[in-house]
C-alpha positions in Angstrom: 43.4 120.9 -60.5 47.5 121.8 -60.2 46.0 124.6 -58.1 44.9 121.5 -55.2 47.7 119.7 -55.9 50.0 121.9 -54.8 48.4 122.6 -51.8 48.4 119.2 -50.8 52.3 119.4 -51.6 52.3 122.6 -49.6 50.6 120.2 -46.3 52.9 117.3 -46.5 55.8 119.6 -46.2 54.4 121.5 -43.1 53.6 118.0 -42.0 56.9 116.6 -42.2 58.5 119.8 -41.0 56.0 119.7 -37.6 57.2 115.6 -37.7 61.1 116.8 -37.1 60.0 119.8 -35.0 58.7 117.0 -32.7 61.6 114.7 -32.8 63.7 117.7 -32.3 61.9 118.9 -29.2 62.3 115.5 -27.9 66.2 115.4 -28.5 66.4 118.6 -26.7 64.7 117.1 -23.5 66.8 114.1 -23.5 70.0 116.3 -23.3 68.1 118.1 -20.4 67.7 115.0 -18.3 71.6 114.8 -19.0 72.1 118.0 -17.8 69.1 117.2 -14.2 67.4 120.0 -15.4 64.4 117.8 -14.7 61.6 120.4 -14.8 62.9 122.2 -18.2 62.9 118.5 -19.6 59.3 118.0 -17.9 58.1 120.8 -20.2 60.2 119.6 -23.3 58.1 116.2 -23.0 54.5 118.2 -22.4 55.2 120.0 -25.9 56.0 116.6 -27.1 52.9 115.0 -25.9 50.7 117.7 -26.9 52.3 118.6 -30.2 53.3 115.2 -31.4 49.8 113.3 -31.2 48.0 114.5 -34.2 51.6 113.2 -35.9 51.2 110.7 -38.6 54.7 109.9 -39.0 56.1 107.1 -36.8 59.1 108.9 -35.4 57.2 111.5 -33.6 54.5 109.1 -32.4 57.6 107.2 -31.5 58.5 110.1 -29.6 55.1 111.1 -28.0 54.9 107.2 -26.8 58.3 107.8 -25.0 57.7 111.0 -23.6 54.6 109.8 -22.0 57.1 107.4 -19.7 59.3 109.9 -19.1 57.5 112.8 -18.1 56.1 111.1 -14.6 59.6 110.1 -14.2 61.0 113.8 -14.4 57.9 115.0 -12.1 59.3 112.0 -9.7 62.6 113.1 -10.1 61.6 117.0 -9.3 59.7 115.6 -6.1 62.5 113.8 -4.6 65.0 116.7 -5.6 63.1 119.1 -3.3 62.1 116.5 -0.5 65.7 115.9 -0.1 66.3 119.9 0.2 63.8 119.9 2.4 65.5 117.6 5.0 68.7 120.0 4.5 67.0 123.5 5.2 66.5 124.6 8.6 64.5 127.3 8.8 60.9 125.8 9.2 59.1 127.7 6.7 61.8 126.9 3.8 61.8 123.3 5.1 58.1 123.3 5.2 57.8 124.8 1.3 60.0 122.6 0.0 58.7 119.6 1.5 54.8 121.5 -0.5 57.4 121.5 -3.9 58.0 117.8 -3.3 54.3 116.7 -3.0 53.0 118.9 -5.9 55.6 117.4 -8.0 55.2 113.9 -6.5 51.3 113.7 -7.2 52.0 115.4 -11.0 54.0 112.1 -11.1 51.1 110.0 -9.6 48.4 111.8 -12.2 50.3 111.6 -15.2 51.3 107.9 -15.2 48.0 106.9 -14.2 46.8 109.2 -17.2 49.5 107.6 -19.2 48.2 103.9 -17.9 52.2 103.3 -16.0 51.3 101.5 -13.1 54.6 100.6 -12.4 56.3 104.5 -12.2 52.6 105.4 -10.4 53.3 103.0 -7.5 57.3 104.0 -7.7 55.5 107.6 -7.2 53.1 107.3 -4.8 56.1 105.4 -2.3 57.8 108.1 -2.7 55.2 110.2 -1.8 54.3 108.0 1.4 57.9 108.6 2.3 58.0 112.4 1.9 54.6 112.6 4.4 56.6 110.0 7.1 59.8 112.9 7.2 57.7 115.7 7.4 55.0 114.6 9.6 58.2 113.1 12.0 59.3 116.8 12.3 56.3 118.2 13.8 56.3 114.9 16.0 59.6 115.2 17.2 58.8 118.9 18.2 55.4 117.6 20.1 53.0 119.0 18.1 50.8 115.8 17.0 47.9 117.1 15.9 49.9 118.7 12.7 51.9 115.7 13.1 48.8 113.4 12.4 47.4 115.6 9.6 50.4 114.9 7.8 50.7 111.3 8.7 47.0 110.6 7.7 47.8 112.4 4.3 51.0 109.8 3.5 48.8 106.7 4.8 46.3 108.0 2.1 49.2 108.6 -0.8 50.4 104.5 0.9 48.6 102.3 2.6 51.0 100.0 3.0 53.6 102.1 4.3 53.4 100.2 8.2 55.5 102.6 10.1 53.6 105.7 8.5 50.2 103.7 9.9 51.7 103.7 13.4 53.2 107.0 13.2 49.9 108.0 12.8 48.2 106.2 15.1 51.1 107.1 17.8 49.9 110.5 17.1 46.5 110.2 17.8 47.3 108.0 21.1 49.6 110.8 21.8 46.0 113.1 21.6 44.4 111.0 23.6 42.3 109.9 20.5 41.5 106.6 21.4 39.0 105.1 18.8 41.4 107.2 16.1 44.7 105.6 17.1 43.1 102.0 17.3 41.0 102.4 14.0 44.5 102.7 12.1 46.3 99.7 14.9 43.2 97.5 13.9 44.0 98.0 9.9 47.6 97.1 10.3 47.0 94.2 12.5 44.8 93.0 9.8 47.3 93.0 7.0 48.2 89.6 5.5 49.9 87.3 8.0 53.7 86.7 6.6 57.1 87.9 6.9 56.5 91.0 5.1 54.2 92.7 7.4 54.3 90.4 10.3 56.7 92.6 12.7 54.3 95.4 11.6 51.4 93.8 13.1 53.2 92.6 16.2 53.8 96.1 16.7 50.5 97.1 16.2 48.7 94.8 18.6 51.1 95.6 21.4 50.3 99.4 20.9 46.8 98.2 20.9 47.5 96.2 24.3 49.4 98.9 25.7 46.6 102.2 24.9 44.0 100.1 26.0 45.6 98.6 29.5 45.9 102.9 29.8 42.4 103.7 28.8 41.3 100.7 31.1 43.0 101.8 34.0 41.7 105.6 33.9 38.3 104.2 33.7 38.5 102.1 36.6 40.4 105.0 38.5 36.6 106.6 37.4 34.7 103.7 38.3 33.3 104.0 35.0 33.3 99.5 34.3 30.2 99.8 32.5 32.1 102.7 30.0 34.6 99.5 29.4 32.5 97.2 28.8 30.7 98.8 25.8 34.5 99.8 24.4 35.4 96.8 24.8 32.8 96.2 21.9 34.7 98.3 19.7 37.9 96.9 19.7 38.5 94.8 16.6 40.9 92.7 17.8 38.3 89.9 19.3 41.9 88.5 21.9 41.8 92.2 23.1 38.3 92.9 23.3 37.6 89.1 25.5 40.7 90.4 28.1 39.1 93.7 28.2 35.6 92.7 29.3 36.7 89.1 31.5 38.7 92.2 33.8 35.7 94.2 33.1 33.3 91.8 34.8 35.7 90.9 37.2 36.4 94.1 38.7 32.4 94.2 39.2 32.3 91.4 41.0 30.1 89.9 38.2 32.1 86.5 38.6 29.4 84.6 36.7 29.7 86.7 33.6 34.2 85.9 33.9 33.5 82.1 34.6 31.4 82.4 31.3 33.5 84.4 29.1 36.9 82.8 30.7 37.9 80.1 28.9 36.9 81.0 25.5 38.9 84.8 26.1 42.1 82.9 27.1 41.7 80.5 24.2 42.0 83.7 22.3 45.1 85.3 23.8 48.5 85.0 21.8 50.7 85.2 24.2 51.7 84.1 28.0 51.1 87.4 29.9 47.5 87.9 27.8 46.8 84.1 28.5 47.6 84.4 32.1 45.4 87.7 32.9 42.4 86.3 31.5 43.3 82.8 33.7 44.2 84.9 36.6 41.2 86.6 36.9 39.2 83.3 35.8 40.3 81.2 38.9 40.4 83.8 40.8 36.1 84.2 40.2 36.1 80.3 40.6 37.9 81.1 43.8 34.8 83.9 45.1 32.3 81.5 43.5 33.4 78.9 46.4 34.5 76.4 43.6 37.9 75.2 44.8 38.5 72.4 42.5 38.1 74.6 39.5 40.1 77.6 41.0 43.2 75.4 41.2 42.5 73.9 37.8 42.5 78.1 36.3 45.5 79.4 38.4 47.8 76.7 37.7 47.5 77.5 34.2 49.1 80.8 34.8 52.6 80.9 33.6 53.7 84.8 33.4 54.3 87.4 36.1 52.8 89.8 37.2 50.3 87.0 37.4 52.3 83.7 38.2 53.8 84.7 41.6 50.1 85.3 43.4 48.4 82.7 41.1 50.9 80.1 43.3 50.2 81.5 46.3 46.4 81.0 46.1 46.9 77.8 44.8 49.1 77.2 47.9 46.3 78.4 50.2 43.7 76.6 48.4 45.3 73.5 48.6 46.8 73.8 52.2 
């Protein structure tokens, strides 16, 4: 019986001594983040974590608690350490591996506050990440090469999908690819985003790069004839304002004036803007105007207010009603 008490003796002396071990190991990482020596306090915190949580005594479960907040934090701190190095170096392939240091570490900080249930530090991390993508991916953009460009892009819209100038980065590149459906999928998500200050320059933006690709796809297809190949994008366009302009020209340029005099009104109800409103009316009393309907003609073309439109809408109005 003394024999088995003194090996319990014998336990709770290892125990305590493993107890101060941990608390030790903990001090010691603490005076590493002093020092930035962020990745040798990184692995101070791991032997925390994993030594300290079969602890009983409440200072080293104290201790494991806090170095499960701190380690994302040093991983963080590791990742933006090496990003920022990475926008120093010059030689590509040193600027290129440390911008791969900056990720690993910035997704170690991602996994291991999600592990560690930290929402707050995971979102801090995953920003950071979004941000780190946006300078690389801009290098290879600047330099003209968009297809790496837009791999790396599409990488920090993943990481942050509400990073709005890493969307249209990325849908820049694709336009810049001539990848149409691409460019507008990720134009068509931002323009979708909550209405309000915070994103709405962001989806300004996005619906004039919309406007803008499109009026360019539209005009190479009617260099090619190809009106019906508008039409049926113009059922793939989200934006409904877009998609009406796109098929009243559409229909226009095809002499189909029934099909504009029918879709007119409700597309220019649609538009946003002068110049969008003014297109669709354009075109509408123009159609009224082959259609032989003078009356309604006038009615339409006075109703367009912005150039290039407004200066030969008055001038068929002035012929119409001479």
């Amino acid at each position: 019986m003394k024999k088995f008490v003194l090996m319990v003796v014998a336990l709770m002396g290892l125990t305590a001594a493993n107890a101060q071990d941990v608390v030790a190991v903990y001090n010691e990482a603490g005076k590493a983040v002093e020092a930035k020596n962020y990745a040798k306090a990184a692995e101070l915190y791991e032997s925390v974590i994993i030594d300290g949580s079969e602890e009983e005594s409440d200072a080293a479960l104290q201790c494991v608690e806090n170095a499960k907040k701190n380690l994302p934090v040093m991983y963080q701190r590791m990742g933006t350490s090496a990003a920022s190095a990475a926008m120093k170096a010059t030689d590509p392939k040193a600027k290129d591996a440390k911008f791969a240091e900056a990720i690993a570490n910035l997704e170690k900080a991602i996994a291991k506050s999600k592990a560690y249930r930290n929402t707050r530090t995971a979102a801090s991390a995953a920003n950071a990440l979004g941000k780190v993508y946006q300078v690389q991916g801009g290098t290879y953009f600047n330099a003209g090469d968009y297809a790496k460009a837009a791999e790396i892009f599409a990488k920090g819209y993943a990481a942050d999908n509400k990073n709005t100038a890493m969307a249209m980065n990325l849908a820049e590149s694709y336009f810049k690819q001539d990848k149409y459906n691409e460019g507008m999928k990720i134009c068509s998500e931002v323009a979708a985003l909550p209405a309000g200050q915070k994103y709405d320059a962001a989806i300004a933006e996005a619906k004039a790069k919309m406007a803008q690709y499109t009026n360019n796809k539209v005009a190479a297809m009617q260099q090619a004839n190809d009106l019906d190949g508008i039409i049926a994008m113009a059922a793939t366009i989200a934006d409904q304002a877009l998609a009406q302009r796109v098929l009243v020209q559409a229909y226009f340029a095809k002499k189909d004036y029934d099909k504009v005099i029918e879709l007119g009104e409700a597309a220019a109800a649609l538009q946003t803007d002068d110049e969008s409103k003014s297109a669709v009316y354009f075109n509408l009393g123009s159609a009224y105007n082959a259609k032989e309907q003078k009356d309604k003609a006038i009615e339409a073309l006075k109703k367009v207010t912005a150039e290039p439109y407004a200066t030969p809408a008055k001038a068929a109005v002035a012929g119409l009603t001479k």
